[in-house]
C-alpha positions in Angstrom: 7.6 -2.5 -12.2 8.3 -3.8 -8.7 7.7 -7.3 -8.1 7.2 -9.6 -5.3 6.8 -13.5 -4.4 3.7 -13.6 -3.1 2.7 -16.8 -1.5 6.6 -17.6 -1.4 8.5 -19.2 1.4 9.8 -16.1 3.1 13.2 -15.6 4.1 14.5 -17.0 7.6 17.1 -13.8 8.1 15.6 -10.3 8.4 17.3 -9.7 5.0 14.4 -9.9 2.2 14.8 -8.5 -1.4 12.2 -7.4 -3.9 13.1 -7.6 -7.5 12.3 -4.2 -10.1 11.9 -5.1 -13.8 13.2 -1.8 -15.5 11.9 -2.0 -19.4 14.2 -0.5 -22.3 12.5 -0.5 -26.2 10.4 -3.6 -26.3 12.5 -6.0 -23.6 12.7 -5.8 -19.5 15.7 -6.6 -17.8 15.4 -7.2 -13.9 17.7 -5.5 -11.6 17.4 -6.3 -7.5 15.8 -2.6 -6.4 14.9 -2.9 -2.8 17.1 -4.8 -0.3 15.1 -4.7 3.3 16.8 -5.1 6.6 13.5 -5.5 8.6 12.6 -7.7 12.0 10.4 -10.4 11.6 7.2 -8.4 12.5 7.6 -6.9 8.5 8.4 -9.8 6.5 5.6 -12.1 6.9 3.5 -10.3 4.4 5.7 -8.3 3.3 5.0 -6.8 -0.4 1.3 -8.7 -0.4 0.3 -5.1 -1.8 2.8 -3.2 -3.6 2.2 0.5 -6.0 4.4 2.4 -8.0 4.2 6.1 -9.3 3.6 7.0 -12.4 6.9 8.8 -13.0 8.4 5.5 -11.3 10.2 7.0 -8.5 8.0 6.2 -5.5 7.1 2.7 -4.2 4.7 1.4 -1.6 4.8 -1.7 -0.3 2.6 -3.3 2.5 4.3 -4.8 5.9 3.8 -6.4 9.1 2.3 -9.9 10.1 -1.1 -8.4 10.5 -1.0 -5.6 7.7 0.2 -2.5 10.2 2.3 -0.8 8.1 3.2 0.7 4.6 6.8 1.5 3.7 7.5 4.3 1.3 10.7 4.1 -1.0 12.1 6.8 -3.5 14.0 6.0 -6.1 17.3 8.6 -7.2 18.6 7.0 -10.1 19.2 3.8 -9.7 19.0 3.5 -5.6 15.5 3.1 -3.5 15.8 4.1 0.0 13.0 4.3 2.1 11.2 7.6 3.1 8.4 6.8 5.5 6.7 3.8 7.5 3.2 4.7 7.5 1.5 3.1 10.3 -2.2 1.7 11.3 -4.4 -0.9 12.6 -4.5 -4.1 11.6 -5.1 -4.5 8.3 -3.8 -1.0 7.6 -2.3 -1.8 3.8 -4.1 -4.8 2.7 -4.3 -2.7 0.1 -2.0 0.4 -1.5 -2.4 2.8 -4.1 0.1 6.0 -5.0 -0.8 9.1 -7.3 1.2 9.8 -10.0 3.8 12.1 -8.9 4.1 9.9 -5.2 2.4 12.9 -3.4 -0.9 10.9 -2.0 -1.4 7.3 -0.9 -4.3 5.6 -0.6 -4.1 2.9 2.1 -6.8 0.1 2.7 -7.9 -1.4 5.9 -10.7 -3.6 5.2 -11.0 -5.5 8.7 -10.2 -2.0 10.9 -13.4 -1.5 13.0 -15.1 1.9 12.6 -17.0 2.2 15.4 -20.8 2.0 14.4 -20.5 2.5 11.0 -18.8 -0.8 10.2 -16.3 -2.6 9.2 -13.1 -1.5 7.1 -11.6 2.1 6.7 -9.7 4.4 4.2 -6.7 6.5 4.7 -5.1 9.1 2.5 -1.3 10.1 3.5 -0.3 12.9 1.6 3.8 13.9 1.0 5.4 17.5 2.0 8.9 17.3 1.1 9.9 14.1 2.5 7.4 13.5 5.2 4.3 11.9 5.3 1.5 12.7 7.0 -2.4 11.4 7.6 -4.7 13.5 5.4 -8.1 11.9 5.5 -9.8 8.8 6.3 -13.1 7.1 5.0 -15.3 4.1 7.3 -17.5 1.9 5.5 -21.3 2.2 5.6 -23.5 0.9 8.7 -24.5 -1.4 5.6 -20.8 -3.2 6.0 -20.8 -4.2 9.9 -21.6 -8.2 9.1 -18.3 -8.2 6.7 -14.9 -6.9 6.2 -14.3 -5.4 3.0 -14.4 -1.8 2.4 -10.8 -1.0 1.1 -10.4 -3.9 -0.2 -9.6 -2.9 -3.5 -8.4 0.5 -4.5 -8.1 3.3 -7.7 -6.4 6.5 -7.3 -5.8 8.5 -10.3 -3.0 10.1 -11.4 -3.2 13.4 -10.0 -4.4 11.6 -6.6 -7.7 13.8 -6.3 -9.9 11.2 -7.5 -10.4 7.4 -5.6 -12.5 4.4 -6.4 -13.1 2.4 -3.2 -13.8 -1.2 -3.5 -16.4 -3.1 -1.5 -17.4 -6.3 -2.8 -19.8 -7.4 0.0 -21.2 -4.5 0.5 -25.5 -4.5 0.1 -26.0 -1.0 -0.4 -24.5 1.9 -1.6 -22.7 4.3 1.0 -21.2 7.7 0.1 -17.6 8.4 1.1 
């Protein structure tokens, strides 16, 4: 389980530290996983969205001021370093969500603009190895272009073939 303190008062260094429960029979003991040495464009909201695999050895976490970016951490016993910065628009990792194995991620961007079909977008970044690349991306419905929404909540299962997009303000029904 990684954990962060949303809604906190944020660090004034560039040092920021998220803390990982790790759970043992029926208790959880919390060990500090990820230290982050990041400039002050990544801490603001920093960790506002966060996903773990199921197997528990890749993390995302959301970053930048204006949601821009999602960092990607692996996990080799008991050390996280970080394998990719995934980048975007603004709003680009409002929301997160990993597949099981960490092989696919499934990155929100509600308030991205998507030319005349709307308001808020979809990306899929898919793992070879250790790098990341885009693999897809989704726009919302002309039915979205008076609200921002579309990404705004996420499902990916664990084999990271199947999604569930979330758009709560949405009037109509749009295919992806």
């Amino acid at each position: 389980v990684v954990l962060t303190r949303v809604g906190a008062q944020r660090p004034t260094t560039s040092l920021d530290a998220r803390l990982s429960l790790v759970r043992s029979a029926a208790a959880f003991s919390s060990r500090t996983a990820l230290v982050l040495l990041l400039g002050a464009a990544h801490t603001a909201n920093m960790g506002s969205a966060v996903a773990l695999s199921r197997d528990g050895q890749f993390a995302a976490v959301s970053a930048g001021q204006t949601h821009t970016d999602v960092l990607v951490f692996r996990r080799n016993g008991t050390t996280w370093s970080q394998e990719a910065d995934l980048m975007g628009a603004i709003g680009f990792g409002t929301t997160v969500t990993i597949s099981g194995d960490g092989s696919r991620a499934l990155i929100g961007s509600p308030t991205e603009a998507a030319g005349s079909l709307g308001v808020g977008v979809v990306h899929l970044s898919q793992r070879s190895g250790a790098t990341w690349s885009s693999a897809g991306r989704w726009a919302a419905g002309a039915s979205a272009v008076t609200a921002a929404s579309f990404g705004s909540a996420l499902a990916l299962d664990a084999t990271g073939r199947h999604a569930i997009v979330g758009d709560p303000v949405a009037s109509t029904a749009s295919g992806m």
